[in-house]
C-alpha positions in Angstrom: 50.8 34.0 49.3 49.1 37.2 50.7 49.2 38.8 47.2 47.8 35.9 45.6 45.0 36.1 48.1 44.3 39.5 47.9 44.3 38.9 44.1 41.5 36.3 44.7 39.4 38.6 46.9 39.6 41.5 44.7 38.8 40.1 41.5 35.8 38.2 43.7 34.2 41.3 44.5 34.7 42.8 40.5 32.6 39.9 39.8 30.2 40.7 42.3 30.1 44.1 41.5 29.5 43.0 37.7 26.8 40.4 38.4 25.3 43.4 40.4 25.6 46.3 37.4 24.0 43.8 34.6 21.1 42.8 37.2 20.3 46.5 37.5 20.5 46.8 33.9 18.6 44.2 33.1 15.9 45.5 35.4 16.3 49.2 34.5 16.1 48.1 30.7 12.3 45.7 30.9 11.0 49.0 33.3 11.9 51.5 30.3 10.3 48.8 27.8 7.3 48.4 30.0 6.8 52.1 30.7 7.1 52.9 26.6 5.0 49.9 25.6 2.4 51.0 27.6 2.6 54.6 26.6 1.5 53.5 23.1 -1.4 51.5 25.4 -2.8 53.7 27.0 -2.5 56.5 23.9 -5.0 54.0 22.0 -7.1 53.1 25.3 -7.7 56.8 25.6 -9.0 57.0 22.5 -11.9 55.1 23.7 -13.2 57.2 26.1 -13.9 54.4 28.4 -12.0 53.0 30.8 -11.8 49.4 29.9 -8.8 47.5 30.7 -7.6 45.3 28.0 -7.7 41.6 28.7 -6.3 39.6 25.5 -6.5 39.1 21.2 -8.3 37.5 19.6 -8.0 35.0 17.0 -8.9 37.5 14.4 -5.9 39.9 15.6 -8.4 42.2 17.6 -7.9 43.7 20.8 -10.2 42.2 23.3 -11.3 44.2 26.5 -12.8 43.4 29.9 -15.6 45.7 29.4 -18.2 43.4 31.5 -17.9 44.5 34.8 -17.6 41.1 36.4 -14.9 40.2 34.5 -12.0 38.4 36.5 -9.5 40.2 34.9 -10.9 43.5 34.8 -8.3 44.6 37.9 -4.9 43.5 36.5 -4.3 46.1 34.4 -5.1 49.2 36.6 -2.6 47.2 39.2 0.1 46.9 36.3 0.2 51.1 35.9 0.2 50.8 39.8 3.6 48.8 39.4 4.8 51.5 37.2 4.4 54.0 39.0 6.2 52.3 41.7 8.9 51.2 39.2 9.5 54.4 37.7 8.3 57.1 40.3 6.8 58.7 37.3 3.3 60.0 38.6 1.5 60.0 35.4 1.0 56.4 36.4 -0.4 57.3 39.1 -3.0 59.6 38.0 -3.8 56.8 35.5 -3.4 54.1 38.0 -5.9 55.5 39.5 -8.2 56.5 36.8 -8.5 52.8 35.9 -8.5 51.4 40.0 -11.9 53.9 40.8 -13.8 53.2 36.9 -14.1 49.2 39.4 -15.8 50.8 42.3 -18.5 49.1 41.8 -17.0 45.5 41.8 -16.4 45.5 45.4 -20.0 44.6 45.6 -19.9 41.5 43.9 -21.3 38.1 45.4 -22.0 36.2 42.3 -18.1 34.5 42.0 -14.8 34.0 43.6 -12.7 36.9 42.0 -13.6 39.9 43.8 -10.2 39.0 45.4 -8.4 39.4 41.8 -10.6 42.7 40.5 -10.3 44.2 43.8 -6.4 43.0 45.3 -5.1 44.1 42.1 -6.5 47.7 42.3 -7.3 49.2 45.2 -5.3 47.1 47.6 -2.5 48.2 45.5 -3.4 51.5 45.4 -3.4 51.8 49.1 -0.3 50.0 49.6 1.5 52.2 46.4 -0.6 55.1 46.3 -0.7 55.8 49.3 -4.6 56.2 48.5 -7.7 55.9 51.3 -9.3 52.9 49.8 -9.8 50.9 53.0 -13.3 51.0 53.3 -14.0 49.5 49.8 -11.1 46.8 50.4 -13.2 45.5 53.7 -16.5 46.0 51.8 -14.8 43.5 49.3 -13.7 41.0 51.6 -17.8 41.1 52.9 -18.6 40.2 49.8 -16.6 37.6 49.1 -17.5 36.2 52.2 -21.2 35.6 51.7 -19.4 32.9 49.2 -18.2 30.8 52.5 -19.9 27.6 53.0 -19.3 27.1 57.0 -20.2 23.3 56.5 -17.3 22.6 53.9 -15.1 25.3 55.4 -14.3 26.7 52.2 -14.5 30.0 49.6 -17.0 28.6 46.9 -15.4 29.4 43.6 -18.3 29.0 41.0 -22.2 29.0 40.6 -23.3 25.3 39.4 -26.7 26.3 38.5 -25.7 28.3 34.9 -23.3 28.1 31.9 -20.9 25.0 31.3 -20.4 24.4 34.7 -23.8 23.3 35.3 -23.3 20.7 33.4 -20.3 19.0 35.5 -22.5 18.1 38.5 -20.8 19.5 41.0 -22.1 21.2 44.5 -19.6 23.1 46.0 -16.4 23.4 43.2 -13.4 24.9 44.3 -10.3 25.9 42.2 -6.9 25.9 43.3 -7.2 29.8 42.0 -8.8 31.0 45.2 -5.6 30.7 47.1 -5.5 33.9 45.8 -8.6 36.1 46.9 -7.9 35.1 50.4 -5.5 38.1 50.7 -8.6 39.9 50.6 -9.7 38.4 53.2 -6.3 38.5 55.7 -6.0 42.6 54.7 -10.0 43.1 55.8 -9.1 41.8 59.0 -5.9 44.0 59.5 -8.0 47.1 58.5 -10.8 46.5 60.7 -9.9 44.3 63.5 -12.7 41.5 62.6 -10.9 38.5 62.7 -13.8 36.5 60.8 -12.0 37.3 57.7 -9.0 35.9 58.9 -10.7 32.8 60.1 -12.5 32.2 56.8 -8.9 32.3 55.3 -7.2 30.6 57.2 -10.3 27.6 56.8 -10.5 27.8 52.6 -6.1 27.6 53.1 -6.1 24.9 55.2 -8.9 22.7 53.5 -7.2 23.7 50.6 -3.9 22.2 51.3 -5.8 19.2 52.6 -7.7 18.1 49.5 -5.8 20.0 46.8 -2.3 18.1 46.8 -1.1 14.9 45.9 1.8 13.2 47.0 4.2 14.8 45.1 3.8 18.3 45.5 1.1 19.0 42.8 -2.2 20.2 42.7 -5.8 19.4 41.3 -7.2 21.9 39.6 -11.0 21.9 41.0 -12.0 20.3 44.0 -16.0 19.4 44.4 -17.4 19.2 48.1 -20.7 18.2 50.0 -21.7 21.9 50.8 -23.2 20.5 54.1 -20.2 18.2 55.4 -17.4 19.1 53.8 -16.9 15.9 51.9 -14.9 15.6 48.8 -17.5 14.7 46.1 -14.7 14.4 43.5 -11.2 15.8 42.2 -10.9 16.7 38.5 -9.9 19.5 36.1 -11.1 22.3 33.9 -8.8 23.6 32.4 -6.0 21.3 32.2 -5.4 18.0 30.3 -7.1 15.9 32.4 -8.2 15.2 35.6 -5.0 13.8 37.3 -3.0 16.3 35.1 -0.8 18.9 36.2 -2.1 22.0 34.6 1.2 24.3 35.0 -1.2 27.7 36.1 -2.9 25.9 38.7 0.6 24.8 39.9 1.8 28.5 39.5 -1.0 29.4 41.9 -0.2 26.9 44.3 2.9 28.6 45.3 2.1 32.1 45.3 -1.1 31.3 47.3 0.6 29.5 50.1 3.7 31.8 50.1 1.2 34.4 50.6 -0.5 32.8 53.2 2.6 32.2 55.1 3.3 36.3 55.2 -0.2 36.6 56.6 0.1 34.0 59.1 3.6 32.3 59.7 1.8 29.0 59.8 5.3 26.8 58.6 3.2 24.1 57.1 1.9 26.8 54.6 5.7 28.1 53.8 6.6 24.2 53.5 3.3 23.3 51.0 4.8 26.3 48.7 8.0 24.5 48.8 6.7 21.4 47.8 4.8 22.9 44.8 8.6 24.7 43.9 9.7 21.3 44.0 7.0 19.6 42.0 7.7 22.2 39.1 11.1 22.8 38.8 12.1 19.1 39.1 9.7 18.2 36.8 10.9 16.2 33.7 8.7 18.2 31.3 9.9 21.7 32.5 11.6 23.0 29.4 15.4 25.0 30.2 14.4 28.1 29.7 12.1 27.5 32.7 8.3 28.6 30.5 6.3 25.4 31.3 4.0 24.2 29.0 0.4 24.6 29.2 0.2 21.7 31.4 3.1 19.7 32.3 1.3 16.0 31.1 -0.2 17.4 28.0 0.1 14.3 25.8 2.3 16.6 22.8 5.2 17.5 24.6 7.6 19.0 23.4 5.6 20.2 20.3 2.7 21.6 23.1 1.6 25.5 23.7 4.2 27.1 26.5 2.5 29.7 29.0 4.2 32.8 30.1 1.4 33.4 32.3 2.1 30.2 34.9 5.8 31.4 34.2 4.8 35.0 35.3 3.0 34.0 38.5 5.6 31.5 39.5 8.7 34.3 39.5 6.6 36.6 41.2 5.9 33.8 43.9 9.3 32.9 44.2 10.8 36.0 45.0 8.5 36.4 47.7 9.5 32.6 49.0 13.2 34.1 48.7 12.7 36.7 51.2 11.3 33.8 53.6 14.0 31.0 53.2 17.7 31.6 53.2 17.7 28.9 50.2 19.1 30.5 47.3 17.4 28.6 44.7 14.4 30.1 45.1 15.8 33.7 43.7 18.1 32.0 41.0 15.2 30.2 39.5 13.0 33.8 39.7 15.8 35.3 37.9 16.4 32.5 35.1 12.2 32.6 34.6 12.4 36.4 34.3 15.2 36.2 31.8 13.6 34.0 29.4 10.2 36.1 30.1 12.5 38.6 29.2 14.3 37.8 26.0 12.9 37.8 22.4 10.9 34.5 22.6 8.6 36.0 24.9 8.1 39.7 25.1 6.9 41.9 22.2 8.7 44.7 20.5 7.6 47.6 21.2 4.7 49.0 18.9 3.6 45.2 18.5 1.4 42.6 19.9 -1.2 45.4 20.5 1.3 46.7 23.5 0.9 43.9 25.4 3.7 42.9 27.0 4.6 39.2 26.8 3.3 36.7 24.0 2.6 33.2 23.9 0.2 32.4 27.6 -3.2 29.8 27.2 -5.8 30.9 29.0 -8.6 27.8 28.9 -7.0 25.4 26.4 -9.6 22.3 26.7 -12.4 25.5 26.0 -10.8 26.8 23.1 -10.3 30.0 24.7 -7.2 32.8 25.0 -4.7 29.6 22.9 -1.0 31.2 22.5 -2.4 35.1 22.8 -1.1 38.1 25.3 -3.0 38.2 28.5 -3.5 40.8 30.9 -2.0 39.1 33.8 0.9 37.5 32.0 1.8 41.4 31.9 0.2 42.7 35.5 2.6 39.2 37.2 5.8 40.3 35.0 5.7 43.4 36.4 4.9 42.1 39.9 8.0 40.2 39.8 10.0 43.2 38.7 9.4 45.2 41.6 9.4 41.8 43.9 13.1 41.2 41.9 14.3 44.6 42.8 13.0 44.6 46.3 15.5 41.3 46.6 18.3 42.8 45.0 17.6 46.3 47.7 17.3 44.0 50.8 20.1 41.6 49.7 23.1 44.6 48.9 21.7 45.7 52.4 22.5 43.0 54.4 26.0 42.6 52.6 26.8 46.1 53.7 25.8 45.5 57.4 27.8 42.6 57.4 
């Protein structure tokens, strides 16, 4: 019987050790891809003399870049050659990480929209925290600027002007998108670097009106949120770029998750750890969430199963919950990281090498009701991949760590 056992133990731990070997294989194998994708990226951006960060394709087949400086996505890709350099230790990355982080100095001054947070989180808060780079002063000077957008009287982060372009034309005061759960780490890291807790305040305000008027019942999330700039009244719930108003457009979901698991590491406020949750449950118990785990554009979009996936929302969710992991001692929340970032992973998703103009992942929707970015690459598809890379091997450190101590 004692042989018999031993038997059982040993091959256990094979297996283990296995599991363990084709995890770090896996991981080792999309960081070399990543690393020599991006070589023939960067070998063509050079070229250009400038440094503009590429954003997406277009429908012609052309290379599209973030060249205006108030481009939302004009941070992700100096943060994705900060997560190679952390990946590889390679410090080429580095000195180009941070070529393409200080060509955004200017950003940090921007007042005129919500993602500041994005441009400037992206870059220089992950050059301080990777680099080990002196970029403090322009990470507080961002979070000042984002902060003129507070509107005391609501208690929230406005996200977009209403006097220009096609929002004007909605009607709304005071629109808030479930996408500025994510500048408020902005906002939390100003107040750690300075000591002024109104950043933190303002925060922890936009989070927690946030999770009051975002949600519904079951765990998902509007997509904009109008609100009487003076009171704080909710004018109206709707959409903008999901199906429909009382859809579930699967990026806003994505950021639903990440936001509040963010919030939680900032705060340890449990009701924002348990609001991520619910959003985990909304999505992966969803009906319309396809095996492989890459959601469709929006999970009511009235074609399924014939409608546009997005790798993006599929991107932002693993990256999300392997931070969740590391703050529940549920195991789902890593499994369903791992299965997302092996489908993200395979053939269906991510580009050979020398193709998809060395973009990383195909097939994201940026703005589908506005004809925009429909089943192209997109920068932060790519900058979240990688995100979750580093998030995944971080895991997989901290989890062989505690086995050993036991």
């Amino acid at each position: 019987m004692k042989t018999i056992i031993s038997i059982c133990i040993a091959l256990f731990f094979t297996f283990v050790c296995a599991c363990e070997r084709v995890e770090e294989n896996y991981l080792s194998e999309n960081v070399e891809y990543a690393a020599a994708q991006y070589d023939l990226l960067i070998e063509k951006l050079e070229k250009n003399g400038k440094p503009w960060a590429p954003r997406t394709v277009d429908t012609k087949g052309n290379i599209v870049y973030a060249r205006n400086v108030w481009d939302w996505t004009s941070g992700f890709f100096a943060g994705s050659l900060w997560y190679l350099y952390n990946l590889t230790g390679d410090e080429k990355w580095k000195t180009l990480a941070k070529k393409y982080t200080e060509a955004l100095k200017q950003q940090q001054y921007i007042t005129s929209h919500h993602d500041i947070g994005f441009i400037i989180g992206c870059s220089y808060l992950n050059g301080m925290r990777m680099g080990q780079e002196a970029y403090d002063t322009i990470i507080v000077q961002a979070a000042k600027s984002l902060s003129t957008r507070f509107r005391s009287g609501a208690g929230v982060i406005q996200s977009w002007n209403t006097r220009t372009g096609w929002q004007a034309q909605r009607g709304w005061e005071c629109p808030v998108i479930i996408d500025n759960m994510m500048n408020l780490e902005i906002l939390f890291e100003a107040t750690s670097l300075s000591g002024d807790s109104t950043f933190y305040n303002m925060a922890v305000s936009h989070a927690d009106m946030t999770l009051k008027n975002h949600f519904r019942m079951d765990g998902s999330s509007y997509h904009v949120v109008d609100y009487d700039m003076r009171t704080g009244k909710v004018r109206s719930r709707c959409t903008a770029q999901g199906y429909s108003d009382e859809s579930a457009w699967a990026r806003g979901q994505a950021w639903g998750i990440y936001g509040y698991t963010m919030c939680y590491r900032y705060t340890r406020q449990l009701k924002y750890l348990e609001q991520a949750e619910a959003a985990y449950e909304f999505v992966c118990t969803h009906p319309n969430l396809p095996e492989d785990l890459i959601p469709y554009w929006d999970f009511d979009a009235v074609n399924i199963p014939h409608e546009l996936r997005d790798a993006s929302a599929a991107a932002i969710m693993a990256a999300a919950l392997y931070e969740l992991s590391m703050y529940s001692n549920k195991a789902k929340y890593k499994e369903t990281a791992d299965k997302v970032m092996h489908s993200l992973s395979s053939s269906d998703y991510r580009s050979k090498i020398g193709e998809n103009h060395n973009f990383l992942l195909m097939h994201s929707v940026g703005s589908y009701p506005h004809g925009n970015e429909i089943d192209v690459p997109l920068i932060y598809a790519d900058y979240y991949f990688l995100e979750a890379l580093k998030r995944k091997r971080d895991c997989d450190i901290e989890a062989k760590s505690k086995s050993v101590q036991k």
